[in-house]
PDB file of N, CA, C and O in Angstrom:
ATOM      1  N   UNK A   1      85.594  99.628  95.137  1.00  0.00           N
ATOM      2  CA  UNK A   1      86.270 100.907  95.096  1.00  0.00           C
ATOM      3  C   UNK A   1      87.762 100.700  95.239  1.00  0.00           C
ATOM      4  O   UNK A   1      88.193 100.326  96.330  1.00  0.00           O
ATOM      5  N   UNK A   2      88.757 100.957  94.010  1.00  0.00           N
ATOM      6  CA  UNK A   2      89.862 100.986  94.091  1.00  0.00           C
ATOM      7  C   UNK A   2      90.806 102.329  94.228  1.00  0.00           C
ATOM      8  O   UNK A   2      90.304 103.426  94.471  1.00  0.00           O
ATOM      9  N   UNK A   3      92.093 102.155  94.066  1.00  0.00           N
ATOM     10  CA  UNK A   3      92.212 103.569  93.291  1.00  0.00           C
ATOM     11  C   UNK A   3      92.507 103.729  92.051  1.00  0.00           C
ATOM     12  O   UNK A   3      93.202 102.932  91.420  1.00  0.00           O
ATOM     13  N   UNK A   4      92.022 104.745  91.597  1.00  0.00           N
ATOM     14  CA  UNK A   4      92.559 105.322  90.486  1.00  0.00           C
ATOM     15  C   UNK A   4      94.113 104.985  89.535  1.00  0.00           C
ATOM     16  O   UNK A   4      95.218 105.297  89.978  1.00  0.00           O
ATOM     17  N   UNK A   5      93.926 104.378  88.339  1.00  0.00           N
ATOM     18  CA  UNK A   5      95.427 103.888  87.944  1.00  0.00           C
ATOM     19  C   UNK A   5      95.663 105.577  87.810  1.00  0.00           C
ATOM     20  O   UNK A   5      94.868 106.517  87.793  1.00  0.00           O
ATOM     21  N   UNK A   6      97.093 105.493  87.728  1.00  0.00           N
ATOM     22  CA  UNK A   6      97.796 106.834  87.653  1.00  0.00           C
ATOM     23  C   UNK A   6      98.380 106.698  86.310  1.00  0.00           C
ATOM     24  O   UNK A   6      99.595 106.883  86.255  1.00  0.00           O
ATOM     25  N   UNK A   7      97.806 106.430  85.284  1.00  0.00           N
ATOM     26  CA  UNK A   7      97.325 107.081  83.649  1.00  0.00           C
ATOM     27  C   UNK A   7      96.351 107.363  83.704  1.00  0.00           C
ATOM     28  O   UNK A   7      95.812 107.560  82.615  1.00  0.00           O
ATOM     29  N   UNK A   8      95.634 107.535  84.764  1.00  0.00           N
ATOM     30  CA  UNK A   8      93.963 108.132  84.421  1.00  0.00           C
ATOM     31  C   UNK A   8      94.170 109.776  85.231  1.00  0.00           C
ATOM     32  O   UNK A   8      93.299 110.634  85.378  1.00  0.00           O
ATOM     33  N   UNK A   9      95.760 109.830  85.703  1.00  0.00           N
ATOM     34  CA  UNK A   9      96.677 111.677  85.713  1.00  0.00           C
ATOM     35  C   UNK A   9      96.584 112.130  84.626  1.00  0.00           C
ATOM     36  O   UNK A   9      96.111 113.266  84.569  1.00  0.00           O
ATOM     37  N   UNK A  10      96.883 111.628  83.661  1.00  0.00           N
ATOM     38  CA  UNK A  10      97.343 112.224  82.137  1.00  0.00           C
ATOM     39  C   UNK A  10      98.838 113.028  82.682  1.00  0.00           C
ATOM     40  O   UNK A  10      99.654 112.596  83.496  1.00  0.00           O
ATOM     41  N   UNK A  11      98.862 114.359  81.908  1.00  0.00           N
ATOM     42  CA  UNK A  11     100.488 115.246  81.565  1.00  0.00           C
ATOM     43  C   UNK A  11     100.329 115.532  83.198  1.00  0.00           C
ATOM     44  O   UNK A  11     101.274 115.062  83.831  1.00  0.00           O
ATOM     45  N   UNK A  12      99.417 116.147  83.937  1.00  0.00           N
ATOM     46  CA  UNK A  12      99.319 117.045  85.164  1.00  0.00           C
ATOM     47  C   UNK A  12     100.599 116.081  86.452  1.00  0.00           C
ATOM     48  O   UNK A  12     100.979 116.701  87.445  1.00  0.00           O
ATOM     49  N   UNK A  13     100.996 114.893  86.253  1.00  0.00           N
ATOM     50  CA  UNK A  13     101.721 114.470  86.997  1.00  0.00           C
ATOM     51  C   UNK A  13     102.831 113.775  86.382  1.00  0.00           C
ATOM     52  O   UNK A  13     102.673 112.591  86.087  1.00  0.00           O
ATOM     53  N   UNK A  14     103.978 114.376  86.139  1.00  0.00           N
ATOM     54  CA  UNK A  14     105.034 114.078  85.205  1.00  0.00           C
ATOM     55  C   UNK A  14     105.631 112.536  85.939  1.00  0.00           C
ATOM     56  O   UNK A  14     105.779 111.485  85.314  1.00  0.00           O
ATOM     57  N   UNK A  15     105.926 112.755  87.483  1.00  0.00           N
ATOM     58  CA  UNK A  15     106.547 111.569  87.893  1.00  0.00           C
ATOM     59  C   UNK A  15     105.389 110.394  88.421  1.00  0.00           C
ATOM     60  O   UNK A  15     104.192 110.563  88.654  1.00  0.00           O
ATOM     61  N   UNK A  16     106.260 109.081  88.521  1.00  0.00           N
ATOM     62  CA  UNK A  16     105.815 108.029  88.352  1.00  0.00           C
ATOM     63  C   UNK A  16     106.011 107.409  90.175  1.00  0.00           C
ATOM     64  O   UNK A  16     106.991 107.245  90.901  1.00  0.00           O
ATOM     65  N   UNK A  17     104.713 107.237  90.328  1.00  0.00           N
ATOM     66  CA  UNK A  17     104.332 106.734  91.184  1.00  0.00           C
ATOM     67  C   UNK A  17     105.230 104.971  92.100  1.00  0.00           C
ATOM     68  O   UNK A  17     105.103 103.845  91.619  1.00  0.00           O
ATOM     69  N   UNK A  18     105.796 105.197  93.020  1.00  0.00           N
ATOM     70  CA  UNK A  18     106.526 104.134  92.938  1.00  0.00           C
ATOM     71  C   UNK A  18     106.674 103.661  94.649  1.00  0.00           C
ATOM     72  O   UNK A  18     107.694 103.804  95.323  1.00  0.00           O
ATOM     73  N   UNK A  19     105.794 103.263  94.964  1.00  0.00           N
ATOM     74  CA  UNK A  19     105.505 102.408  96.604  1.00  0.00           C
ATOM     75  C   UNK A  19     106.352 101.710  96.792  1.00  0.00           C
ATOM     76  O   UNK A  19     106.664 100.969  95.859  1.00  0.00           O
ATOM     77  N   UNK A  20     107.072 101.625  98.006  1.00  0.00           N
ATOM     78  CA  UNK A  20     107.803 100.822  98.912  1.00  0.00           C
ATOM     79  C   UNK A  20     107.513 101.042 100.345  1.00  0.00           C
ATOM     80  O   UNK A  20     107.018 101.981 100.970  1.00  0.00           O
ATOM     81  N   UNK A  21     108.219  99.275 100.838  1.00  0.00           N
ATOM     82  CA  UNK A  21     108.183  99.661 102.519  1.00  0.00           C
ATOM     83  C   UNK A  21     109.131 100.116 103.426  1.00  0.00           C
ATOM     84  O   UNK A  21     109.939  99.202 103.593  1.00  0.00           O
ATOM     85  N   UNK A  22     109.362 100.884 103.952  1.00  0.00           N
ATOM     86  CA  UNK A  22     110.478 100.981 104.932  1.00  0.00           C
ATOM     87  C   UNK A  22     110.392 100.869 105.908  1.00  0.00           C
ATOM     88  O   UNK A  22     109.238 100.786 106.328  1.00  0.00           O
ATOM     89  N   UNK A  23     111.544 100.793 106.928  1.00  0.00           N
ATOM     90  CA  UNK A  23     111.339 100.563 108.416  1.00  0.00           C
ATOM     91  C   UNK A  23     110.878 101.819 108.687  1.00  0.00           C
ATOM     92  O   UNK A  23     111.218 102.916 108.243  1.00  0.00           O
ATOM     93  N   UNK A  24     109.976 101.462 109.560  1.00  0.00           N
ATOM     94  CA  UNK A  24     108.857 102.990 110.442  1.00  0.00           C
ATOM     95  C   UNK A  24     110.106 103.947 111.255  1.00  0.00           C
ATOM     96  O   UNK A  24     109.900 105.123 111.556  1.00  0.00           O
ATOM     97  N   UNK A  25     111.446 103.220 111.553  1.00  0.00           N
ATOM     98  CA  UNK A  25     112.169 104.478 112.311  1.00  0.00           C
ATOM     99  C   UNK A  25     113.245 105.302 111.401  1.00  0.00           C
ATOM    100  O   UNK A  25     113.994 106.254 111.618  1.00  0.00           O
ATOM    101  N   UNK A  26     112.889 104.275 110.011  1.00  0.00           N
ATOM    102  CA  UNK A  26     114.145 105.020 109.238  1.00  0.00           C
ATOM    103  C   UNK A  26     113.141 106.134 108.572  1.00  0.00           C
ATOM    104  O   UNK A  26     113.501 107.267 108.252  1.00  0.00           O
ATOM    105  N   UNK A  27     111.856 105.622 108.426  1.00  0.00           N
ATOM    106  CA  UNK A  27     110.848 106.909 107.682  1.00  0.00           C
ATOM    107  C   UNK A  27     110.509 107.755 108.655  1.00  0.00           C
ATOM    108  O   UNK A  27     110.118 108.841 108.227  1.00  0.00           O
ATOM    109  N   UNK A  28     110.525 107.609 110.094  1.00  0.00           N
ATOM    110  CA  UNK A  28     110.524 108.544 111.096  1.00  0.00           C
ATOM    111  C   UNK A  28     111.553 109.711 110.841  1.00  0.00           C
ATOM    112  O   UNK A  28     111.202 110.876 110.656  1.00  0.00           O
ATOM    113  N   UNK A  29     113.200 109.161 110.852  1.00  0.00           N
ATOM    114  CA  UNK A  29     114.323 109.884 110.496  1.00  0.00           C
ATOM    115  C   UNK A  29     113.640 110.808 109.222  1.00  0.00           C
ATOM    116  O   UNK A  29     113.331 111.993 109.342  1.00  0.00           O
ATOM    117  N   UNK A  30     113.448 109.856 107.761  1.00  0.00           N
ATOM    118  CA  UNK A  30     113.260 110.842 106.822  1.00  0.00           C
ATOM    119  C   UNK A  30     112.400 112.650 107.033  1.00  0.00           C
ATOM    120  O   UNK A  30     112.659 113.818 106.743  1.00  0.00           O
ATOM    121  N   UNK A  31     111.044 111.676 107.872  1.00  0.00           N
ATOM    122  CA  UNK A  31     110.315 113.142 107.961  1.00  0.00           C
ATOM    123  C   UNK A  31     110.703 114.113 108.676  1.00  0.00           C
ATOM    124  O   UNK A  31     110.212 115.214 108.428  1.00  0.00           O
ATOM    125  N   UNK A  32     111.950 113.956 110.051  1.00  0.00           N
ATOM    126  CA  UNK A  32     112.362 114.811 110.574  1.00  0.00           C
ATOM    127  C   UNK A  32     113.188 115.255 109.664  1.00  0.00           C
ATOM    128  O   UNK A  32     113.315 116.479 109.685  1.00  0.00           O
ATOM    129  N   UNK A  33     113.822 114.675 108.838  1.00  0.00           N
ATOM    130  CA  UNK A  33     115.106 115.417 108.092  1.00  0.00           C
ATOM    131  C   UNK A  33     114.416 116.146 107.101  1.00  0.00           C
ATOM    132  O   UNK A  33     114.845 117.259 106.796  1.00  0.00           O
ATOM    133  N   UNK A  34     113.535 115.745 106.621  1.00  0.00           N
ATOM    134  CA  UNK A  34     112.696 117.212 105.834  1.00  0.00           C
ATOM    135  C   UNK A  34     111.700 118.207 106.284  1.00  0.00           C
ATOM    136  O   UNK A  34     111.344 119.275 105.787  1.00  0.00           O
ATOM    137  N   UNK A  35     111.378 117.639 107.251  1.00  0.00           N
ATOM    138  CA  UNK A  35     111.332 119.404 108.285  1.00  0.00           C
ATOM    139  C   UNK A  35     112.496 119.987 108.464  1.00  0.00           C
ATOM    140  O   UNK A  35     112.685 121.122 108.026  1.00  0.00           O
ATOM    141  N   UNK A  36     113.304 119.409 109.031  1.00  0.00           N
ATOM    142  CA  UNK A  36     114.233 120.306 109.177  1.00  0.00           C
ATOM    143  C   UNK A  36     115.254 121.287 107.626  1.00  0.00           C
ATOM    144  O   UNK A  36     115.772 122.404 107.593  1.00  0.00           O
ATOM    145  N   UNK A  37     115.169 120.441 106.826  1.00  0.00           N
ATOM    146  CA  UNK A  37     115.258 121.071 105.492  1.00  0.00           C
ATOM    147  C   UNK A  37     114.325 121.609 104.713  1.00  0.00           C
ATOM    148  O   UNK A  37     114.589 122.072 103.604  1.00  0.00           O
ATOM    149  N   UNK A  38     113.077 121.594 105.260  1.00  0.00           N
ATOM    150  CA  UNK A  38     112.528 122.352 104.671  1.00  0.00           C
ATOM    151  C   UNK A  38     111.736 122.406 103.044  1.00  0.00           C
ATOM    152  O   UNK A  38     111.362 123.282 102.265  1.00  0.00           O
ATOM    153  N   UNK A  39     111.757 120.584 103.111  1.00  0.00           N
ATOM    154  CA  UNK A  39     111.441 120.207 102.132  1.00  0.00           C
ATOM    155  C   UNK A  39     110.292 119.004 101.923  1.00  0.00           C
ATOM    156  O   UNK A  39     109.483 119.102 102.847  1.00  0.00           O
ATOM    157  N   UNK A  40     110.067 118.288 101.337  1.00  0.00           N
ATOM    158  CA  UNK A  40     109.625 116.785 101.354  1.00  0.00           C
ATOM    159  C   UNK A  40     110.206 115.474 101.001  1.00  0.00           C
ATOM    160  O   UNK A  40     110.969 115.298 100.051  1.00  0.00           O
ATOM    161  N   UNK A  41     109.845 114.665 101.730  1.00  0.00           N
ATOM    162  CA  UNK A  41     110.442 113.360 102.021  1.00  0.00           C
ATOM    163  C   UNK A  41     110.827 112.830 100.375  1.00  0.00           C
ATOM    164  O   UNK A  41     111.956 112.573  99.959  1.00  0.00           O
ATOM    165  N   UNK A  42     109.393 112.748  99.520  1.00  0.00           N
ATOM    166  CA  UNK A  42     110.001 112.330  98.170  1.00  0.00           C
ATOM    167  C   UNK A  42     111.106 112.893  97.292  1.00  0.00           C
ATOM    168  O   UNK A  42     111.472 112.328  96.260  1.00  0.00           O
ATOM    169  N   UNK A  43     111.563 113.899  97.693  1.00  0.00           N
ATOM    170  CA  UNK A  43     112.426 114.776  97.361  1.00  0.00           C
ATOM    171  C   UNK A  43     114.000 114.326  97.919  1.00  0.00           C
ATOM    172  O   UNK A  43     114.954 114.646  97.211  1.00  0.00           O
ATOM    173  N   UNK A  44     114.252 113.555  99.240  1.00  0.00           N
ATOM    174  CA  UNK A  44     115.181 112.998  99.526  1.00  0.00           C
ATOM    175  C   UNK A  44     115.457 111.869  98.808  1.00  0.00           C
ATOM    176  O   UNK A  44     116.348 111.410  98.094  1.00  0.00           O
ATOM    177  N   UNK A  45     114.136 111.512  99.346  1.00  0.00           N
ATOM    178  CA  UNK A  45     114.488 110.214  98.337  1.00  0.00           C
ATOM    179  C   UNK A  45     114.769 110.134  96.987  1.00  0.00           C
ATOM    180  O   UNK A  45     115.547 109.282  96.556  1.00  0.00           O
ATOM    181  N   UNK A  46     114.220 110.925  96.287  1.00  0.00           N
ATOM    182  CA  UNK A  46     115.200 111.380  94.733  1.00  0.00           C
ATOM    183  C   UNK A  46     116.525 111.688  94.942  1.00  0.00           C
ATOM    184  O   UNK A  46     117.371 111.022  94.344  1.00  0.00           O
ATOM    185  N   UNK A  47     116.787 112.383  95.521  1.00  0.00           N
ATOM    186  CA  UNK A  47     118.052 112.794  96.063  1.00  0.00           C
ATOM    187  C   UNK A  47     119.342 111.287  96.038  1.00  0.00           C
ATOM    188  O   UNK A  47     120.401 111.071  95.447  1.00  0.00           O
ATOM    189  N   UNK A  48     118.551 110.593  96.956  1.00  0.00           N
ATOM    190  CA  UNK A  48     119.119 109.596  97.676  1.00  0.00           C
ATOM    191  C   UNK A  48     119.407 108.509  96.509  1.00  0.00           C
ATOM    192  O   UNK A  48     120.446 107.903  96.250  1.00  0.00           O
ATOM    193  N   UNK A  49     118.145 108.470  95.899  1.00  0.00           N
ATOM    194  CA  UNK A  49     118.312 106.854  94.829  1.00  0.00           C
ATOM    195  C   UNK A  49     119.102 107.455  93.759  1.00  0.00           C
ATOM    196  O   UNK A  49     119.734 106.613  93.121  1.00  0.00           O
ATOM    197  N   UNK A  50     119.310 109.114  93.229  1.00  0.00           N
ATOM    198  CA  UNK A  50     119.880 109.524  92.378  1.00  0.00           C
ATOM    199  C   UNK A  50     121.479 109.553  92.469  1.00  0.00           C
ATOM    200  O   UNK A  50     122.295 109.332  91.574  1.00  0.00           O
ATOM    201  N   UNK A  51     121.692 109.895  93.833  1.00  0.00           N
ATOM    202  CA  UNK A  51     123.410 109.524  94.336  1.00  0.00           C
ATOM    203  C   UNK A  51     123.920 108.555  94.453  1.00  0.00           C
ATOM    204  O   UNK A  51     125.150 108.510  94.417  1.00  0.00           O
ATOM    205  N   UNK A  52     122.960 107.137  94.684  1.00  0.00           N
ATOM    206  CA  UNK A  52     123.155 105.985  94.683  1.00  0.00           C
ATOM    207  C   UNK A  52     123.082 105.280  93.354  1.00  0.00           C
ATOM    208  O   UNK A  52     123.804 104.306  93.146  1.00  0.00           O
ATOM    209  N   UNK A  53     122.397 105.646  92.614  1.00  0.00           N
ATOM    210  CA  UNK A  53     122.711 105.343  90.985  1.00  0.00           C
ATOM    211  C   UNK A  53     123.756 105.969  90.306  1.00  0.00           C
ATOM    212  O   UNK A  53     124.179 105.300  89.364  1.00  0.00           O
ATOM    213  N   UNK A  54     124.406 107.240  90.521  1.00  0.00           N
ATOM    214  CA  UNK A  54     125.437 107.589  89.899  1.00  0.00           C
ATOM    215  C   UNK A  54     126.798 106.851  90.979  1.00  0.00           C
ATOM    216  O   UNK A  54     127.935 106.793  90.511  1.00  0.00           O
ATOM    217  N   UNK A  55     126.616 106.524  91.878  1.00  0.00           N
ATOM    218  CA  UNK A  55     127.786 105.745  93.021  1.00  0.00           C
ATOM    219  C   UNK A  55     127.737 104.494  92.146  1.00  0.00           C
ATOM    220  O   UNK A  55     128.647 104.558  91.320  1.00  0.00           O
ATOM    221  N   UNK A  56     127.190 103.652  92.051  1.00  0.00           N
ATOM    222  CA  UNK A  56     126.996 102.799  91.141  1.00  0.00           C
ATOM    223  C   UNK A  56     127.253 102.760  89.586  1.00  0.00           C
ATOM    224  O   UNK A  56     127.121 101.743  88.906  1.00  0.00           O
ATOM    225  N   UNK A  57     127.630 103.973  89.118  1.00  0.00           N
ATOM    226  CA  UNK A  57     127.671 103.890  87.430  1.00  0.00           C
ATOM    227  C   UNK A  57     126.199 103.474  86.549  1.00  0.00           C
ATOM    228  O   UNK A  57     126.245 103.213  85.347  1.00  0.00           O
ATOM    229  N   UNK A  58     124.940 103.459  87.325  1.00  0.00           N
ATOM    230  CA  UNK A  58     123.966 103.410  86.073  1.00  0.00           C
ATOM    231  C   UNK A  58     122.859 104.657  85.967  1.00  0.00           C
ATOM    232  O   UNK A  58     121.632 104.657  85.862  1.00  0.00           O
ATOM    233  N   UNK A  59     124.033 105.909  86.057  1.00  0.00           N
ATOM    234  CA  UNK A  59     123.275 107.403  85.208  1.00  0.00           C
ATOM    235  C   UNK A  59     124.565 107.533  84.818  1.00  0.00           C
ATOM    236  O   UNK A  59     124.899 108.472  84.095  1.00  0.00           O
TER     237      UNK A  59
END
């Protein structure tokens, strides 16, 4: 029993699945900072890698 590849989503999940590790107190920080905004963690993190790619020049 594995999981499921994520092409076996089809259209129903537009974004792409993408695992990493972080330190347990910096992902601690994240989840408080999206309670408190009122949002979800993957959502910072878009946020985050998207400001850091345009800081960088590759968007």
């Amino acid at each position: 029993m594995g999981r499921k590849s994520s092409q076996s989503t089809g259209a129903s999940s537009p974004n792409k699945v993408f695992g990493v590790r972080v330190d347990p107190e910096l992902a601690k920080k994240l989840k408080i900072l999206a309670v408190k905004k009122d949002t979800q963690v993957y959502k910072l993190l878009e946020e985050a890698i998207t400001d850091y790619l345009k800081k960088n020049k590759e968007i």
